[in-house]
C-alpha positions as CSV (number, residue, x, y, z in Angstrom):
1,X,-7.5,45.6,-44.0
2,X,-10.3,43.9,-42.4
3,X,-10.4,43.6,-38.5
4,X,-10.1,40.3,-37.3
5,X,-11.9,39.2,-33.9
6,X,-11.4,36.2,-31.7
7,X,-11.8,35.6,-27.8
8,X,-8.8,34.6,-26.0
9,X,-9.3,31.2,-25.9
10,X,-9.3,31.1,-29.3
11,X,-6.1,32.6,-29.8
12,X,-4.6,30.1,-27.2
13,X,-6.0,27.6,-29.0
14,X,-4.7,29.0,-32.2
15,X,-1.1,29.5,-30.4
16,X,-0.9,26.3,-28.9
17,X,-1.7,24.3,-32.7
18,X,0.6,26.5,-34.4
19,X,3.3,26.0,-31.6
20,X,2.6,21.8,-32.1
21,X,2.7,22.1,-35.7
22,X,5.8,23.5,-35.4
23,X,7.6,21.3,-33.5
24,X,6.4,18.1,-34.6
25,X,8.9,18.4,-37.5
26,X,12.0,19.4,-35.2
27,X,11.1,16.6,-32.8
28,X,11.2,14.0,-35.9
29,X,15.1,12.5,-34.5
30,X,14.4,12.7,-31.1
31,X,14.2,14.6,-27.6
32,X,15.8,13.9,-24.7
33,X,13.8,13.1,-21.2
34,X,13.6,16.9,-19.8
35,X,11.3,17.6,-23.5
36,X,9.8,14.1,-23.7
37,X,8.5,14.0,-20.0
38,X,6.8,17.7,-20.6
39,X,5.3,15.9,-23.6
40,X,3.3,13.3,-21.7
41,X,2.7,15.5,-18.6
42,X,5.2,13.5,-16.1
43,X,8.1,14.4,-14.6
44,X,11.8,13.1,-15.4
45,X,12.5,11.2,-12.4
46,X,9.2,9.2,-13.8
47,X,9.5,9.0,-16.9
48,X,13.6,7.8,-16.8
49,X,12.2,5.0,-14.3
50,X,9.9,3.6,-16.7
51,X,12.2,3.9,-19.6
52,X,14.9,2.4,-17.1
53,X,12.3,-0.8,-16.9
54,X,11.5,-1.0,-20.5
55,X,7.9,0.2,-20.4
56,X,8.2,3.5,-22.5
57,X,9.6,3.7,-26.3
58,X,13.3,4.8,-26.2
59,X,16.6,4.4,-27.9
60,X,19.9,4.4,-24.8
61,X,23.1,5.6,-27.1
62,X,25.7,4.6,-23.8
63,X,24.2,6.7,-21.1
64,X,21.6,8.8,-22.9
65,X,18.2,7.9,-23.5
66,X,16.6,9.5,-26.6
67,X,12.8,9.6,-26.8
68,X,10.8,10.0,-30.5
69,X,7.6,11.9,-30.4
70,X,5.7,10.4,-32.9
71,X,6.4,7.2,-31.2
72,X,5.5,8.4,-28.1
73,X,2.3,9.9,-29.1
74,X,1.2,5.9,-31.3
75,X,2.7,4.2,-27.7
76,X,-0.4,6.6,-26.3
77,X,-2.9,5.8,-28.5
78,X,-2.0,1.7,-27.6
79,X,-2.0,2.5,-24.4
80,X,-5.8,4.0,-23.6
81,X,-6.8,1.4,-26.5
82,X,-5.5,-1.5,-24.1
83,X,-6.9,0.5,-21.0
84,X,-10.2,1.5,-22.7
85,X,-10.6,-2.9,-23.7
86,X,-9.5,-3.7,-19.9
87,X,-6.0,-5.7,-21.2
88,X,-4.2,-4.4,-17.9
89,X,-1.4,-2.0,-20.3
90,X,1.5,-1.2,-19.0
91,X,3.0,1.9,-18.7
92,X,3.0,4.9,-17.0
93,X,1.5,4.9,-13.9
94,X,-1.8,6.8,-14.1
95,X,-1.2,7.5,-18.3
């Protein structure tokens, strides 16, 4: 068997796409705030206040709010579009 070489950043990197491959399709129904708020890099209390005032994708089912990651991730995208054509987005602060 041949001997395979890579530097640790490229195993990282290797770890970190297989790791996002993987959960993209067990994310597909939806996440609650603890795994959605590590998604975008912001805590909970954050990310529940901007969900509470309507300015992050969610679904409330009575007192839960449920987040979808491939929602999350287009909502993003929007987001640094507006920022990067200077429409004033809203959002999260700072995102």
């Amino acid at each position: 068997m041949p001997e395979i070489t890579m530097t640790m950043d490229e195993l990282q990197q290797l770890i970190r796409q297989e790791a996002e491959r993987a959960a993209s399709g067990k994310h597909e129904k939806g996440v609650n705030a603890d795994v959605a708020a590590d998604f975008l890099g912001v805590s909970v209390d954050t990310l529940m206040a901007e969900a509470k005032a309507f300015r992050v994708p969610h679904v409330r089912l009575r007192s839960r709010y449920i987040f979808h990651i491939p929602t999350l991730e287009r909502w993003m995208q929007e987001q640094g579009l507006r920022n990067a054509q200077g429409a004033g987005a809203s959002g999260l602060k700072g995102a």
